[in-house]
N, C-alpha and C positions, 0 to 999 in steps of 0.2 A: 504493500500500500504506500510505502515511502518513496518509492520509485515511480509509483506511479505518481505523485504528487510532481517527483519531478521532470514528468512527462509533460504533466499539464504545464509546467512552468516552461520547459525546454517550443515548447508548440503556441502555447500564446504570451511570451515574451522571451523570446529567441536572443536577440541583441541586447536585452537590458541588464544593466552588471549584477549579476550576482553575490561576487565574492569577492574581497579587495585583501590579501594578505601576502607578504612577505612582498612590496612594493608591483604586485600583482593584478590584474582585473579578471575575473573569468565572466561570461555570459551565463546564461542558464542554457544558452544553447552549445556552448562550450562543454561545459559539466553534463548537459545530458550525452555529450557524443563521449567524451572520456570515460564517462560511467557506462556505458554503452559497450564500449570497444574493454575494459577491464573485466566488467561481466563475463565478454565472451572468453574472455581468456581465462578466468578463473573457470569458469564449467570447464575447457578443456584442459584443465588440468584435473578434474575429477570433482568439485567439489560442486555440492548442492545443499537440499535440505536435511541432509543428515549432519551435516558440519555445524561445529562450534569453534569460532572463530575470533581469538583475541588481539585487540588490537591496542599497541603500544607506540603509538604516536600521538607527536605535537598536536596543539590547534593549529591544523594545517588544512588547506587542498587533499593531499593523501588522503586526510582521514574524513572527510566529508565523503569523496568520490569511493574508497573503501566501503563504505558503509551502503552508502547506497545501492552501489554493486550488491552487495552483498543482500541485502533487502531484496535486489530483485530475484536470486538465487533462492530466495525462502532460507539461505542461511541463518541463525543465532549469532548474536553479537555481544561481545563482553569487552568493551573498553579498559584500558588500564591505566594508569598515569606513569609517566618517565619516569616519575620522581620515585616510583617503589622501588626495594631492593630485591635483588634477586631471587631471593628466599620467597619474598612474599608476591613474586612474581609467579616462582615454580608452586607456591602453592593455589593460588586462583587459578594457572592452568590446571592444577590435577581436581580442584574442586569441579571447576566447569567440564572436565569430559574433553578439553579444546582438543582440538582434531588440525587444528591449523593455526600460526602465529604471525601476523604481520606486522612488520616492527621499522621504526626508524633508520637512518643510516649509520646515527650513534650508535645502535645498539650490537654491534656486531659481536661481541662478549657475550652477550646475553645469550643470541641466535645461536653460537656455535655449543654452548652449556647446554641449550634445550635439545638439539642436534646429540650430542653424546646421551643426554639421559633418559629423551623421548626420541628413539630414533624414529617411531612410524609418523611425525607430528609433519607438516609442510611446513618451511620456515620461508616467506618471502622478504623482503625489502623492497624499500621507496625507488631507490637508484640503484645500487647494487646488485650481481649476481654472482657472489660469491657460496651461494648454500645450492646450486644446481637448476634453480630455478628461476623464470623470467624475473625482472623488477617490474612493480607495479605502475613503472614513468614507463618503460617502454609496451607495455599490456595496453595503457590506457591513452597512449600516443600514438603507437606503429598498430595495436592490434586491429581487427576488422571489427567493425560496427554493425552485426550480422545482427536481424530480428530476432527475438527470443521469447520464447515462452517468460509471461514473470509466473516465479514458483512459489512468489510469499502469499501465505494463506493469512488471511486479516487475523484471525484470530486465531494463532498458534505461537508459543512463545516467539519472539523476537530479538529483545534488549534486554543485556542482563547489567545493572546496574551494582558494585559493589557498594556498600553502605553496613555503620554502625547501627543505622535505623532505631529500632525504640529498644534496645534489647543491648544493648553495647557490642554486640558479638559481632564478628568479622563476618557478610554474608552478599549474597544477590537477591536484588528488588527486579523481579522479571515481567516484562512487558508487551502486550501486543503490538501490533501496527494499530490495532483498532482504537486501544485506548490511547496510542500516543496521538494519534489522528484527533481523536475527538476530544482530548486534555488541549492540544493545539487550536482548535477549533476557540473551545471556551476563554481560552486567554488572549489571542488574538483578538476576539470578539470584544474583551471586556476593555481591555488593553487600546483597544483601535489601530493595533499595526496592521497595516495595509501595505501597497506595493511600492506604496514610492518612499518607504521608512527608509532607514537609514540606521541599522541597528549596531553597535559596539559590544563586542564581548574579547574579556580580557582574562575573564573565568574558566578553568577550562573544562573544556565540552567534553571531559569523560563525564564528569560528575553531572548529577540532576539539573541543578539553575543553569550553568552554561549549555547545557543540550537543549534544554529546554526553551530558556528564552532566548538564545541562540541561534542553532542552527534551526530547532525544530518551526520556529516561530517566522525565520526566513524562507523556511521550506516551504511551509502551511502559505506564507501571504506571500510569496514575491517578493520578499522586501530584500535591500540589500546586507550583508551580512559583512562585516569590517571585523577582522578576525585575525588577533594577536598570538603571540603564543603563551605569552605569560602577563601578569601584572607587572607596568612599570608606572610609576606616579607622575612624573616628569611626561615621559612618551606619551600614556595614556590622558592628559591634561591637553596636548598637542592635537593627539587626533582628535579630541571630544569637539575643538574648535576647528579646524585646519579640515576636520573629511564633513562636516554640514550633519555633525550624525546629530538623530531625532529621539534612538532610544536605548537605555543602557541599562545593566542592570550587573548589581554587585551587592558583596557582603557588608554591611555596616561598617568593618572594617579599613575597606577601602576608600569608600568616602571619609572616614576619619583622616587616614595616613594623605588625601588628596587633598580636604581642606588645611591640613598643618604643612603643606609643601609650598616652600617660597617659588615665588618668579619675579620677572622683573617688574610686573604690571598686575592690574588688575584684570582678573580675568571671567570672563564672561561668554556662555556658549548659548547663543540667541538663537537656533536651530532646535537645543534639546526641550522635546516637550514632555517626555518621559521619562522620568529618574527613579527607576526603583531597587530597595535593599530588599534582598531575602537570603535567605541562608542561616541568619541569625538575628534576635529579638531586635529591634530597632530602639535603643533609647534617646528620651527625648535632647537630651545633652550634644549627642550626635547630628540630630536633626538639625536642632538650631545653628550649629557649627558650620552644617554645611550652607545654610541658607544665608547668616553672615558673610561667609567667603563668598559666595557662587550665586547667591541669588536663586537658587535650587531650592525646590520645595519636595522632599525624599517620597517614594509612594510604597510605602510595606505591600509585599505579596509573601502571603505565610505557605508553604506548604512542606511536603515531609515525605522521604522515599517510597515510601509504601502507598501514601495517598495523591502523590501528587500536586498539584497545586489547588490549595483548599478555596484565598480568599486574598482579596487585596482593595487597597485603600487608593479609592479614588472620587472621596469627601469633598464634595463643594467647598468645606471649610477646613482644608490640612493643617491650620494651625489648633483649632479646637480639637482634632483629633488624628494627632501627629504622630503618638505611639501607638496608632491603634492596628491592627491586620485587616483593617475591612471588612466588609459585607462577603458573603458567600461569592464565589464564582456562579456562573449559572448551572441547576443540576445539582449544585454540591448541598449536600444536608450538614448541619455541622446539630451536635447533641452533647450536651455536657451536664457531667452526673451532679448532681445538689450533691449527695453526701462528699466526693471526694474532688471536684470541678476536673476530673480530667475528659481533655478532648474524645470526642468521638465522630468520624466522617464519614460519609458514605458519597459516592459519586460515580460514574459511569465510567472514569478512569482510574480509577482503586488499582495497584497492581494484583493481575492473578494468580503470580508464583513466589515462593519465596525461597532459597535454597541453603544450605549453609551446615555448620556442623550439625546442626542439632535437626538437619532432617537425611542426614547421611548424605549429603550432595545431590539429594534426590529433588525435585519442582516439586514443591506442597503447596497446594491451593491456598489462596493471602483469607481472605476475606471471610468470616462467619458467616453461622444461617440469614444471617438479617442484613450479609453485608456490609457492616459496619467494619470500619479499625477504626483503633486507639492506638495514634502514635507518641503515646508518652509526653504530652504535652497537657500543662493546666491552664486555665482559660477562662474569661467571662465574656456575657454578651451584654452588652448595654440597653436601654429602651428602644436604642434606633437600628438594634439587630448589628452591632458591629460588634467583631471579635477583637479580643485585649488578650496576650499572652502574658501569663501570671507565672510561669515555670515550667519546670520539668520535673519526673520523675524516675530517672534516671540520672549516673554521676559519668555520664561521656564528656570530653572537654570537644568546647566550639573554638577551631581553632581556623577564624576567617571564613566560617560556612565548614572545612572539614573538620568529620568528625576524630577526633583520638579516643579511643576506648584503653582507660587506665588500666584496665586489665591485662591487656597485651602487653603493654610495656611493662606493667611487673612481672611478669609472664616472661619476657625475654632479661631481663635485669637478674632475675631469680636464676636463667641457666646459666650464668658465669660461674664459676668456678669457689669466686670468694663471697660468694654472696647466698645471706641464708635469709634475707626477708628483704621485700621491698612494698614501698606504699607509696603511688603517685597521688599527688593532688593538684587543680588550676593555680597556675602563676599569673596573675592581671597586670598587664602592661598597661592601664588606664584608659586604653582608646575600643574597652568592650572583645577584646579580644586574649584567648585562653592560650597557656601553653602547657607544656607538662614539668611540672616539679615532683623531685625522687627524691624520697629518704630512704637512705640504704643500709643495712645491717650486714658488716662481712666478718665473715671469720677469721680471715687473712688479710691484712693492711692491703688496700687499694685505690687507687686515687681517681677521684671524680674523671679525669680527663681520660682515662683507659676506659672506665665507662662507657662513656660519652662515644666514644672509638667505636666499643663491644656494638654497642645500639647502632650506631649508624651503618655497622656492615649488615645488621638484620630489620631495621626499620627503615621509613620513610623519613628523608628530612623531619616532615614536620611534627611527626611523632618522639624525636630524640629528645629527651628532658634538655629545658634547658638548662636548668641547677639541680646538680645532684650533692645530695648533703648526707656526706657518707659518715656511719658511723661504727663503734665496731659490736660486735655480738659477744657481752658478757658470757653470756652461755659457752660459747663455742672460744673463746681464747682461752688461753693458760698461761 
């Protein structure tokens, strides 16, 4: 259904830019012929709707035109971020079943690791054809642009999204074309992006918000899509003025570190007519900050891996209700319990599957008899039906919209050698943004910076405590 979406766009608007990244422009008719000519090349190398297919690239071209192919294939898809280590690389391949790995050109380390320990797995590259098989530049440049059956069925898994969700546990939020279709629908709907948008993401589009109000929302309306690879505050200040963009969307965070960045002038982006934070609570402190600097009035959209996107804040009066999440999307039912005020949602884009240790890696059906989740969020609603998020209950840290489950990292801190107990908690940097702080119990003198080392060969950057406060274990010295 994804592919067909961008059939409709490749047929009635051919010439109009699509994609603007790495000093680049494509068409949608560009992208429909490359995604076209890649397709045909993945089928001939075996792959269809039995594949699960991980994909370890930038916000890039690749990973748009990947994906899509791959949508038309009735493939499965599991994004991954650069940024993981290769441990928890090799474990999301063995969790998801992946049958196939498409990966960066940095990543060649990685490629030839998975090559020795998964020998039956395909390993491709962007440019390269060092692992025996085409590059995806020359499949979706030289290959042929042959008609093709599309094989993706609307409603059979899709997109596997990895996420802490409401459970702190490392897992996938799995999605059809249908729901992502019609969660698309409802936001662009509510939202107003249409074709001649001009949308900024700086988030990246493995995770929920940047897929979503990213590519998915470029895809759905035609709009253009201006697509970075990483967050830079400086750069990202540049294009917000300098590409005429209209709508953006990032973690609270960002707009903090954006409004506390000097420049030479005052600056002001008379194009953006849509600024919205999700990922994480919006407080009003931030808000104001940024409407000080920028003249920017923030627009909360709440929502949460499993649900989707719940609701958002687009109040005639944003300063009366500036911390709030909004009125429901359309469709969306929002229920919140009197005894304990925790959320409850139901919607027609709910995800259907949910995977992870605790269903053996197997797709378990998301949603109860009645439909509902409860993503671990507390809540009220006010007289005028707007939602206010009051907490959580759950102790994951927000760290920029990603999630760190403390568990893991004591988890990985406990298998070193010198260490017999660990217990993370949030470290607040002031600007609403969580990191991970260690106190560590060893039995053997070891100093915070080997630590520091141990985790980052097995975690994610942004997972590595940033203060470890080692101390030693009465019990176990002598």
């Amino acid at each position: 259904m994804l592919f067909q979406l961008l059939e409709r766009r490749g047929a009635d608007d051919s010439a109009r830019p699509a994609l603007v990244h790495a000093g680049e422009t494509h068409t949608w008719g560009q992208l429909l012929d490359q995604t076209s000519r890649l397709s045909h090349g993945l089928s001939d190398l075996g792959m269809g709707p039995a594949d699960t297919v991980a994909l370890v690239l930038p916000n890039s071209a690749p990973f748009l035109i990947s994906l899509l192919s791959l949508s038309r294939l009735g493939a499965q898809v599991l994004p991954l971020g650069a940024e993981l280590t290769s441990p928890e690389i090799h474990a999301a391949l063995e969790s998801a079943a992946c049958t196939t790995l498409i990966a960066d050109d940095f990543m060649a380390d990685l490629c030839r690791d998975v090559i020795e320990r998964k020998p039956g797995m395909r390993v491709l590259q962007v440019s390269r054809e060092d692992f025996g098989l085409p590059s995806l530049r020359r499949m979706a440049v030289e290959g042929i642009a042959a008609r093709m059956e599309n094989h993706a069925a609307a409603a059979l898994p899709f997109l596997h999204l990895r996420t802490s969700g409401s459970t702190g546990i490392s897992k996938r939020v799995v999605r059809s074309h249908t729901s992502l279709a019609a969660m698309a629908s409802a936001y662009c709907g509510t939202a107003g992006i249409v074709g001649g948008d001009r949308i900024l993401c700086v988030t990246p589009i493995h995770h929920g918000m940047g897929f979503s109000t990213g590519l998915l929302a470029a895809l759905f309306s035609g709009a253009t899509l201006i697509l970075e690879k990483c967050f830079d505050r400086r750069n990202t200040l540049r294009l917000l003025a300098e590409q005429e963009v209209t709508a953006f969307a990032a973690p609270p965070f960002v707009y903090s570190v954006m409004a506390d960045t000097r420049t030479p002038g005052e600056m002001r982006f008379p194009s953006l007519r849509l600024a919205i934070s999700s990922g994480a609570p919006l407080h009003r402190d931030v808000w104001d900050k940024v409407l000080r600097r920028f003249g920017i009035r923030l627009r909360q959209l709440y929502g949460a891996s499993e649900t989707g996107f719940v609701s958002m804040n687009l109040d005639s009066d944003p300063e009366a209700a500036a911390d709030s999440a909004g009125h429901p999307l359309p469709r969306v039912e929002i229920s919140i319990s009197h005894e304990s005020a925790e959320i409850a949602v139901r919607s027609p884009w709910i995800a259907s599957w949910v995977a992870g240790p605790e269903t053996g890696g197997r797709l378990l059906a998301l949603p109860d008899a009645g439909g509902w989740i409860r993503p671990g969020d507390f809540g009220r609603l006010d007289s005028q039906g707007r939602l206010y998020l009051t907490g959580r209950n759950q102790r994951f840290l927000n760290n920029a919209g990603r999630k760190i489950n403390p568990a893991e990292v004591e988890e990985v801190l406990c298998s070193h050698p010198s260490v017999t107990k660990a217990s993370v908690i949030p470290l607040h940097d002031g600007l609403g943004n969580e990191s991970a702080k260690a106190v560590v119990y060893c039995s053997i003198p070891c100093a915070p910076e080997a630590l520091a080392a141990y985790c980052r060969n097995r975690l994610a950057p942004y997972k590595v405590p940033r203060l470890i406060d080692v101390r030693p274990d009465a019990l176990r010295l002598k």
